[in-house]
C-alpha positions as CSV (number, residue, x, y, z in Angstrom):
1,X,-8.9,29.5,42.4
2,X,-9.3,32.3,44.0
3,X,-13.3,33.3,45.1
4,X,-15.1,36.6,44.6
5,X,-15.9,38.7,48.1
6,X,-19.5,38.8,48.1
7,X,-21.2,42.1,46.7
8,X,-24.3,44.1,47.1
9,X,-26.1,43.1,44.1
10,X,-26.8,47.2,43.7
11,X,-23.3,48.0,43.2
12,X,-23.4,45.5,41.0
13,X,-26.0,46.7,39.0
14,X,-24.4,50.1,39.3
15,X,-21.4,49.4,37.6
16,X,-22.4,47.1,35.4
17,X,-19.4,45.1,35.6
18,X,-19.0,41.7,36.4
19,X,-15.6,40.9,37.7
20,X,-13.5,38.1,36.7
21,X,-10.1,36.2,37.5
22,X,-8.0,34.8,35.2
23,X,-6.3,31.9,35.7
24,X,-4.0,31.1,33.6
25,X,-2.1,33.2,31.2
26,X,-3.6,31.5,27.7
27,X,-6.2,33.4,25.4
28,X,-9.2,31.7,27.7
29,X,-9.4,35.2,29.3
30,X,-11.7,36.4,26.9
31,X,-13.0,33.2,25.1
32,X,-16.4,33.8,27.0
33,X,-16.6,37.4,25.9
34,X,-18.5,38.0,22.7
35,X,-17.7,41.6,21.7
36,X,-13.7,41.3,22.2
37,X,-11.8,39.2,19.7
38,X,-8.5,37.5,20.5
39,X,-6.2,37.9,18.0
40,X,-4.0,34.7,17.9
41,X,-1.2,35.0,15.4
42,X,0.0,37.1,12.5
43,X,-2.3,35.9,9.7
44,X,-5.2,36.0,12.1
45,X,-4.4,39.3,12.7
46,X,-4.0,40.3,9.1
47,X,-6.8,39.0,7.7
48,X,-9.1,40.2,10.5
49,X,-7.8,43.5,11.2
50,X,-5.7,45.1,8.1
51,X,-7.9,43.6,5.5
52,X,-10.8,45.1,7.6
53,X,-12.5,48.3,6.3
54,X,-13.4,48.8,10.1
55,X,-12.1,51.0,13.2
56,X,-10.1,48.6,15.6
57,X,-8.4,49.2,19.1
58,X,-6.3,46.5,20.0
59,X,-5.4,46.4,23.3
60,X,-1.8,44.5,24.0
61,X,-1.3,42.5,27.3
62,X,-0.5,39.3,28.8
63,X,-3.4,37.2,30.3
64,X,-0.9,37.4,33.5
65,X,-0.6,40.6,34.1
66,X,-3.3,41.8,36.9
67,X,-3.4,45.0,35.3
68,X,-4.8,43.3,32.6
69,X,-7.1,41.1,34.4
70,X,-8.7,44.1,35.6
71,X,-9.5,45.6,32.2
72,X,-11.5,42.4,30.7
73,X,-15.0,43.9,32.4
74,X,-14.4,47.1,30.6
75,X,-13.1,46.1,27.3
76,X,-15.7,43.7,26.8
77,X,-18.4,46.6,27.9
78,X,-16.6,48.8,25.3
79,X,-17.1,46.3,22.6
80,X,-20.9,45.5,23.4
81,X,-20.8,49.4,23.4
82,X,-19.6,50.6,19.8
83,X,-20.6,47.1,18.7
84,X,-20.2,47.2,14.4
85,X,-19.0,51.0,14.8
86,X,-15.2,50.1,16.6
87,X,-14.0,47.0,16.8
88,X,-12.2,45.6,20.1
89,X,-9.3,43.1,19.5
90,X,-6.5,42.2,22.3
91,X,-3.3,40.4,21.8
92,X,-1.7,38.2,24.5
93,X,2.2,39.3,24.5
94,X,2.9,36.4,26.1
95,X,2.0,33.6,23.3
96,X,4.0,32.7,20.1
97,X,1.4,34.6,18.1
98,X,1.2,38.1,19.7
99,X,4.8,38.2,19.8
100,X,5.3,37.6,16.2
101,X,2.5,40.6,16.1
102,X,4.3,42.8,18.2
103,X,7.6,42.3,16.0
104,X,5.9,42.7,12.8
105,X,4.2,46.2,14.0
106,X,6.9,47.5,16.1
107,X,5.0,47.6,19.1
108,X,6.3,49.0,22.7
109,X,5.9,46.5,25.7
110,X,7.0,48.8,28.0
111,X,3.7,48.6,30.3
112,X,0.8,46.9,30.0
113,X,-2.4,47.0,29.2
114,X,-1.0,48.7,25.9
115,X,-3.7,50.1,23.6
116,X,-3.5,51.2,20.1
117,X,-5.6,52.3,16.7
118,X,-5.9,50.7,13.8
119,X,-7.3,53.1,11.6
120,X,-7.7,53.5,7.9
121,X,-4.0,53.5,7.0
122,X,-3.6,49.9,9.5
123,X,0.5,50.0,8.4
124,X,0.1,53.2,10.7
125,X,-0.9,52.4,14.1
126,X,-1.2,55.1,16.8
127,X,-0.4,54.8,20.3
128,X,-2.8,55.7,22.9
129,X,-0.9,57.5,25.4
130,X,-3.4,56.3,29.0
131,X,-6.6,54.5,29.1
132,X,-7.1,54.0,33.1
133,X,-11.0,54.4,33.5
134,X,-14.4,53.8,31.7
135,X,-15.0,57.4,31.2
136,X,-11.1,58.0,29.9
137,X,-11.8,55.2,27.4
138,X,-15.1,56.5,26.3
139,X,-14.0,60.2,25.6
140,X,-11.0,58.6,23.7
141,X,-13.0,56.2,21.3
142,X,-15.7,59.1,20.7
143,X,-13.4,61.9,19.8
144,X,-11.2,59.4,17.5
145,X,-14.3,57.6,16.1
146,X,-15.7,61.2,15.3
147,X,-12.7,62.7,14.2
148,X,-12.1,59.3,11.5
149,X,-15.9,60.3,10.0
150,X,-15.6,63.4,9.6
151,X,-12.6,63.3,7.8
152,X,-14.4,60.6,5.6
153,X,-17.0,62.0,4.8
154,X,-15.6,66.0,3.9
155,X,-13.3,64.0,1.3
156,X,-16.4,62.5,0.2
157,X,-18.7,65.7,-0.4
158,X,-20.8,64.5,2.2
159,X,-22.2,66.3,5.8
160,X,-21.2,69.8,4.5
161,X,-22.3,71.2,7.7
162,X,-19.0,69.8,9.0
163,X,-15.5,71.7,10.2
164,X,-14.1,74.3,7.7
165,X,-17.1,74.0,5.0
166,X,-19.5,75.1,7.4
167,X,-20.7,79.0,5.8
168,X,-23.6,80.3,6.4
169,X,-22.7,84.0,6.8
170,X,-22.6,84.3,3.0
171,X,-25.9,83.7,1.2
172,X,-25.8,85.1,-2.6
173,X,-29.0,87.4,-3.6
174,X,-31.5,84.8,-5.0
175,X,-30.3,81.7,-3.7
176,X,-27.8,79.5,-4.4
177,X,-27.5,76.9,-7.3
178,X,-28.0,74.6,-5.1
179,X,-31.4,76.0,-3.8
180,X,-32.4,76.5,-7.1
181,X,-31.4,73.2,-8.7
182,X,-33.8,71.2,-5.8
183,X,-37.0,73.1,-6.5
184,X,-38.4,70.4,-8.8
185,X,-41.9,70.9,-7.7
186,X,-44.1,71.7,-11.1
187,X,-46.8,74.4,-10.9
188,X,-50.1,74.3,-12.6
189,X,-51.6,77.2,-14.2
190,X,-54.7,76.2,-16.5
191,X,-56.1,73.2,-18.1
192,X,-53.5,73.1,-20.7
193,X,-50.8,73.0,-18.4
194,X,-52.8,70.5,-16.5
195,X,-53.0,68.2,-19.4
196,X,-49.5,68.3,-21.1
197,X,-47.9,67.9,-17.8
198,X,-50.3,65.5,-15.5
199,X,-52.8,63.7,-17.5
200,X,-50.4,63.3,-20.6
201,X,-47.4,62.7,-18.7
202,X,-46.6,58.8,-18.0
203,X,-45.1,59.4,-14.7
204,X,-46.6,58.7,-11.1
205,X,-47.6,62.0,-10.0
206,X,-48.8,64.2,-6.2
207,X,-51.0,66.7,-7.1
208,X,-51.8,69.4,-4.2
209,X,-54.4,71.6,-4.2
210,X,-53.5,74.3,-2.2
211,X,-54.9,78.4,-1.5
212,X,-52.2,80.9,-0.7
213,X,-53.8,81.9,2.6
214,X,-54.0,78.8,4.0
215,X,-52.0,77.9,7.2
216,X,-51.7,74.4,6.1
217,X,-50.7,74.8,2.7
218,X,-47.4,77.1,4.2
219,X,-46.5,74.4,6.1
220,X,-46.6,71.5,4.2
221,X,-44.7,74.0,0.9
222,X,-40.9,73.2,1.9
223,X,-41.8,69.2,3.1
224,X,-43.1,69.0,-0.2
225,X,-40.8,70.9,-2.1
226,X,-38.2,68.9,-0.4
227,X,-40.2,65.5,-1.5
228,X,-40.2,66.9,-5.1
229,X,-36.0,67.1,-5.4
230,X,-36.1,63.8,-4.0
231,X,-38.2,61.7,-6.5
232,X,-36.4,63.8,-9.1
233,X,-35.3,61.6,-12.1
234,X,-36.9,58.6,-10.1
235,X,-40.4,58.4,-12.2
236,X,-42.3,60.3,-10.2
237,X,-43.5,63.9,-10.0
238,X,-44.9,66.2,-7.6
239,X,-47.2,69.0,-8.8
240,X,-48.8,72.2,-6.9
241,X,-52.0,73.9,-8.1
242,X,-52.9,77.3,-6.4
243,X,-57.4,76.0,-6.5
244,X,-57.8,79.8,-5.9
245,X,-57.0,80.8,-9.4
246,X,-59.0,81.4,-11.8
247,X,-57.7,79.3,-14.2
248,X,-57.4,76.6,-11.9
249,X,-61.1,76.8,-10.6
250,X,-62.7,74.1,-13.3
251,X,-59.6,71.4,-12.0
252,X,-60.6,72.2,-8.6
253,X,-64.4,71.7,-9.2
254,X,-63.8,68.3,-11.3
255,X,-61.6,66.6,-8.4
256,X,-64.3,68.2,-5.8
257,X,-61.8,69.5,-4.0
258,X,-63.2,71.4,-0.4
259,X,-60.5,71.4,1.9
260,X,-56.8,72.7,1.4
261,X,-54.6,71.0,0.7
262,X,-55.9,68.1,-1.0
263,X,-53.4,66.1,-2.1
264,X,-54.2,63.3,-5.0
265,X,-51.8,60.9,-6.5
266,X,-51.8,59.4,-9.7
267,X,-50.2,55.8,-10.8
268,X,-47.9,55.9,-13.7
269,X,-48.9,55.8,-17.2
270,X,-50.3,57.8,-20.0
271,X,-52.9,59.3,-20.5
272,X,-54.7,59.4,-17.1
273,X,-58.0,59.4,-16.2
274,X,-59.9,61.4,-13.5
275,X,-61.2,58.4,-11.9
276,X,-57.6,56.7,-11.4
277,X,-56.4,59.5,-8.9
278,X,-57.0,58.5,-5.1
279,X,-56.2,60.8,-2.3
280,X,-53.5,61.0,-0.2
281,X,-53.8,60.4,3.1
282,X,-50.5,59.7,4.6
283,X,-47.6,61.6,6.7
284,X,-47.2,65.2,5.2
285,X,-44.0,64.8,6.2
286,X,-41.1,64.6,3.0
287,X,-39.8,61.5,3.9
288,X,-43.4,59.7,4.0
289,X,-44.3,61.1,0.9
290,X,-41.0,60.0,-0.6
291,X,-41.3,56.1,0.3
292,X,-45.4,56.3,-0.6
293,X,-44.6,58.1,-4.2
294,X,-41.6,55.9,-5.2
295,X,-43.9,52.4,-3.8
296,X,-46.2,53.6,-6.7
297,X,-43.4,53.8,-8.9
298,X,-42.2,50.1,-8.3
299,X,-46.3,49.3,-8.6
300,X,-47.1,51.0,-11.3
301,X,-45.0,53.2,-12.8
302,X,-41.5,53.0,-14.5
303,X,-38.5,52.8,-12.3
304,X,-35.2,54.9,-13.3
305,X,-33.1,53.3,-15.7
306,X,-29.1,52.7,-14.6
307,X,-27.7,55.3,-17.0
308,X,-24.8,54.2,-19.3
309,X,-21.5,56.0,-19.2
310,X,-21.0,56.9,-22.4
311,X,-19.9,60.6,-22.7
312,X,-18.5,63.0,-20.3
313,X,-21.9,64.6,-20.7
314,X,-23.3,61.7,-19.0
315,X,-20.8,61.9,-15.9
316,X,-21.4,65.9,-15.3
317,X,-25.4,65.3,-15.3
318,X,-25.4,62.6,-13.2
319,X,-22.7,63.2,-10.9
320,X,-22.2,67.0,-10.8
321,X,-23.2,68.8,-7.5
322,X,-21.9,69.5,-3.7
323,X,-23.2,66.9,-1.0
324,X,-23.4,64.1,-3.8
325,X,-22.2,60.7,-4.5
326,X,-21.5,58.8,-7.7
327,X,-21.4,55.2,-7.9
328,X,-20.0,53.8,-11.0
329,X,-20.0,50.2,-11.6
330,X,-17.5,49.0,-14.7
331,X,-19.2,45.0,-16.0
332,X,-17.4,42.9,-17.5
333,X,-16.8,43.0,-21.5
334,X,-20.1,41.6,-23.3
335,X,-18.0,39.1,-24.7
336,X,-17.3,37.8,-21.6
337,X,-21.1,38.1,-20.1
338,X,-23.3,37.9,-22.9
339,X,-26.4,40.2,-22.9
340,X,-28.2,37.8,-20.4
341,X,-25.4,38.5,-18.0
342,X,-25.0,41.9,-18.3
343,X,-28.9,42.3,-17.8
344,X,-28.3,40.1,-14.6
345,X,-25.6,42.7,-13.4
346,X,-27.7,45.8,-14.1
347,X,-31.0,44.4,-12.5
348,X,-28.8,43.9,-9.3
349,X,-27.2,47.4,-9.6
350,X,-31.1,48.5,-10.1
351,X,-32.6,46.8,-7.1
352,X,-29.8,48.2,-5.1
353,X,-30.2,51.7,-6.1
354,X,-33.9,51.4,-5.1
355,X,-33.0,50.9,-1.3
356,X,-31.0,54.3,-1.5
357,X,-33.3,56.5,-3.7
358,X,-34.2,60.0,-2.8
359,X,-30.7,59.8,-1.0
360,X,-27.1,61.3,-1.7
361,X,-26.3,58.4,-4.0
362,X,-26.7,58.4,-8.4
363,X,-25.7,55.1,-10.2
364,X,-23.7,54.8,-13.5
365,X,-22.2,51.8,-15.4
366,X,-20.2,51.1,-18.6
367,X,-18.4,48.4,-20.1
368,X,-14.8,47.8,-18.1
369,X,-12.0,48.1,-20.6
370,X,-13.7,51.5,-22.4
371,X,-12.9,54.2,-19.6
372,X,-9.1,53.2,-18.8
373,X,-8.2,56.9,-17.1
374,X,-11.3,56.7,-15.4
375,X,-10.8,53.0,-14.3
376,X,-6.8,53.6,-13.6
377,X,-7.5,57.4,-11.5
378,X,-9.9,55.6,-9.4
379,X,-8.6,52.0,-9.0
380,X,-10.8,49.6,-10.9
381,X,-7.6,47.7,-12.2
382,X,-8.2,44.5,-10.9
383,X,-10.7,43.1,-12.7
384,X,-14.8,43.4,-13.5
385,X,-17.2,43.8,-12.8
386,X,-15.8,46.5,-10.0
387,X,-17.3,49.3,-8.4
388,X,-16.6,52.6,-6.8
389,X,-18.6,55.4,-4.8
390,X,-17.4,58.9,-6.3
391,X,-17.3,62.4,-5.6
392,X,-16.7,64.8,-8.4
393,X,-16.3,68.0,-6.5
394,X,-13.8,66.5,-3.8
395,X,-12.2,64.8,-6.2
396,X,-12.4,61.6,-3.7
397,X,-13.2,57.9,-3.9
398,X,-14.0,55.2,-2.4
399,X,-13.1,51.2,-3.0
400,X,-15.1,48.2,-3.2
401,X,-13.4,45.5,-2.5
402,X,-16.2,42.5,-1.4
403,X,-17.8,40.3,-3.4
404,X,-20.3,41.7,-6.3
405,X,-23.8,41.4,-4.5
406,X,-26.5,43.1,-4.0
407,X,-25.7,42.4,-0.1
408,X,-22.3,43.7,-0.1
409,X,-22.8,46.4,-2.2
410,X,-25.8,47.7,0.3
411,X,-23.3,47.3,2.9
412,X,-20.2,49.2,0.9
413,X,-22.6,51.9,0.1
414,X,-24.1,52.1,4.0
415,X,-20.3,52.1,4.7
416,X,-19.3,55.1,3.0
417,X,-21.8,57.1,4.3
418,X,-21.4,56.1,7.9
419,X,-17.4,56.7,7.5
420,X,-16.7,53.2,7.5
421,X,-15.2,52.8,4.2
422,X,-12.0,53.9,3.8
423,X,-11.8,57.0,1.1
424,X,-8.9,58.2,-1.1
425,X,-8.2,61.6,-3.0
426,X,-7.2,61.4,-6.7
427,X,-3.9,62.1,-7.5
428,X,-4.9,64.9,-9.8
429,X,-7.4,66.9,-8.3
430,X,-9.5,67.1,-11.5
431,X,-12.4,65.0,-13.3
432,X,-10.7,61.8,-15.4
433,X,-11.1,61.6,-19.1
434,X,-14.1,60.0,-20.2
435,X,-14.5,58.4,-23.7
436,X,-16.6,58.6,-25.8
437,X,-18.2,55.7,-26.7
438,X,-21.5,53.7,-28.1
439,X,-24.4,53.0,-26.2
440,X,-25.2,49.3,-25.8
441,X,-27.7,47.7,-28.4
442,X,-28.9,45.3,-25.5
443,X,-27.8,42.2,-27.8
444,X,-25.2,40.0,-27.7
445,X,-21.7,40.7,-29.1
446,X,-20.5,38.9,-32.2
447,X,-17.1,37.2,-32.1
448,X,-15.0,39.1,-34.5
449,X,-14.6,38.2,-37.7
450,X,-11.1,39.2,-38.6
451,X,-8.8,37.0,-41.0
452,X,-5.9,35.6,-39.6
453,X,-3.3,33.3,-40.7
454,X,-2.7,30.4,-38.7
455,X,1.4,30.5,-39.3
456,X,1.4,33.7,-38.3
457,X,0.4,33.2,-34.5
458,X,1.4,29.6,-33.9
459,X,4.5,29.4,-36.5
460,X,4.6,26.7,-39.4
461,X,4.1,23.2,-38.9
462,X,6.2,19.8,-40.1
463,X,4.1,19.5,-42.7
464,X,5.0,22.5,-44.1
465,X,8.8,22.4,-43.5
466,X,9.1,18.6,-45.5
467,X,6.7,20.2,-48.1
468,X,9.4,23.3,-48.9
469,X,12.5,20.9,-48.3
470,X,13.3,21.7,-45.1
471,X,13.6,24.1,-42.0
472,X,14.8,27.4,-42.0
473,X,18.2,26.5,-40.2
474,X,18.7,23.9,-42.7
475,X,18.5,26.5,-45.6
């Protein structure tokens, strides 16, 4: 074996390499090295690489070759790198396996080390033309691994601030629907007002007492305004009450409000009472008051219910809008689950939708079977319950193909919106057809009770035959 020339530990350091020497030309080469994974044969390399959602480079080389030798450091430094963003495979040309790879995918063995992509179509690989140094490898993996989200997520109405979409040279007068739609925050003018919509309303609510001149008040306006859009539909409300009105004074006075803003919350239920609001005294920052106003929901309040898809009323109010993300589940028939099992499926959809509230994400589900251009447009043919993540205005989807958890689906949904998942555009760039059907009772289905004759399905029996002298050949 050869030994290793003695270094300045330093250098060592600098680099950040450790060097190694293969010795033999076998897959041991990188059986030490944790962020690299050897692909052995063809099925390994199926089942790990083309069934994989996931970015690979796959470098191809025999564990000879000294060229090779010399990019082990690197690789594996790559991998540790972009760790569960790109994932680093190699294939020894020289075994049984990677040859039957090599065949299968048409790979060039003309030098070595050979890299290439596997990207979200894997029955396309692409060459990379020259990887020769750490810094050539990094720019590489950053402009592809950029260049594959971004693509992702414009099909999926996501990050609109990206390539072509980005305008902001043409503002209508007014604002744009979109402005307008997130300004959900409720004003308060009077103790009419203040009753119908806080004290007689059963949903967790913010109250801020604010004065217009206040310096304070300006800037916490837009964080709160942007808290407001957020909670939205969620069981929770966010009000604003100018204390320097008039009308407003007597509120003011009864909640002995002396500073601005003075932010109150009340839990959920109806009516109120004045002693069961508390103040606030947590980040003034959106997301803070977000994840503090929808903890009160799950405490006391009444979490959003998993709307039905029953109408295509239902699918433009939940899912209509730019930068947004439908995800529809389709359960299984309630003859097949029962009403106990379907409640089991929708408290799992529920708990997962509260780890991605106040996000980009709205959840839907009907009965698979009763939406069959919907479930054929994006897909869900093979089998319930299934799930999708949908954007109406890109007309784009995107798959899930794991295993109906609440695990899995946080980690398809976490997917699609770091570009992980792969996405696919509709064939017809418009919204499917959506039936029209009845809501569920919440009870259990009935078997049918239709009449049917016996003969009919399974044909007559001997019985029958002896008893009207014979068979029908015979007659």
């Amino acid at each position: 074996m050869m030994m290793l020339s003695k270094q300045p530990l330093l250098l060592i350091a600098i680099l950040g390499i450790i060097i190694t020497v293969a010795v033999s030309a076998s897959s041991s080469w990188y059986d030490d090295k944790e962020h690299v994974t050897v692909l052995e044969n063809l099925q390994h390399f199926q089942e790990t690489v083309v069934a994989s959602p996931n970015l690979w480079m796959i470098q191809f080389c025999s564990a000879n070759d000294e060229n090779c030798q010399k990019m082990v450091p690197n690789y594996e430094v790559m991998g540790n790198m972009y760790r569960s963003l790109i994932y680093m495979g190699v294939v020894d040309l020289e075994s049984p396996g990677g040859r039957e790879i090599v065949e299968q995918y048409q790979i060039s063995t003309n030098r070595q080390p050979l890299f290439y992509w596997f990207l979200d179509d894997k029955s396309k690989p692409s060459k990379i033309d020259s990887l020769q140094d750490m810094e050539t490898m990094v720019g590489h993996v950053m402009s592809t691994m950029a260049t594959t989200i971004t693509e992702r997520a414009r099909a999926l109405g996501i990050a609109m601030q990206m390539g072509p979409d980005k305008d902001t040279t043409k503002k209508p007068k007014g604002g744009s629907k979109k402005e307008s739609k997130e300004k959900k925050t409720v004003t308060i003018t009077g103790e009419a007002e203040w009753e119908e919509k806080v004290m007689n309303n059963p949903l967790v609510t913010m109250v801020a007492f604010a004065a217009p001149w206040c310096g304070h008040c300006k800037m916490l306006k837009p964080e709160y305004d942007e808290a407001a859009a957020k909670v939205d539909g969620e069981g929770a409300q966010l009000v604003w009450v100018d204390a320097t009105d008039d009308a407003n004074k007597d509120l003011a006075n009864q909640f002995q409000v002396q500073g601005f803003p003075t932010v109150l919350v009340f839990p959920g239920g109806a009516p109120k009472s004045v002693g069961a609001a508390r103040q606030y005294q947590g980040e003034r920052k959106a997301p803070e008051m977000v994840k503090y106003i929808l903890a009160e929901v799950d405490k006391s309040g009444v979490p959003k219910e998993i709307p039905e898809l029953v109408s295509s009323h239902v699918l433009q109010t939940e899912c209509k809008g730019t930068n947004h993300i439908c995800v529809l589940a389709a359960l299984p028939h309630i003859l097949d689950s029962g009403a106990a099992g379907r409640n089991n499926y929708r408290d799992l959809i529920a708990n997962v939708q509260k780890k991605f509230r106040g996000g980009a994400y709205s959840f839907l589900w009907f009965q698979g079977g009763d939406q069959p251009e919907l479930e054929t447009s994006l897909e869900m043919t093979f089998g319930f319950p299934a799930m999708v993540a949908y954007s109406m205005d890109r007309h784009a989807f995107a798959v899930m193909r794991g295993s109906f958890g609440e695990k899995s689906i946080s980690s398809f949904l976490h997917g699609v919106t770091s570009g992980r998942v792969p996405v696919a555009k509709l064939a017809k760039e418009k919204v499917p057809k959506i039936e029209t059907t009845e809501p569920w009772d919440g009870q259990d289905a009935a078997p049918p009770e239709e009449e049917f004759s016996l003969d009919d399905i399974m044909g007559s029996s001997d019985d029958d035959e002896e008893a009207s002298g014979g068979s029908k050949e015979e007659l």
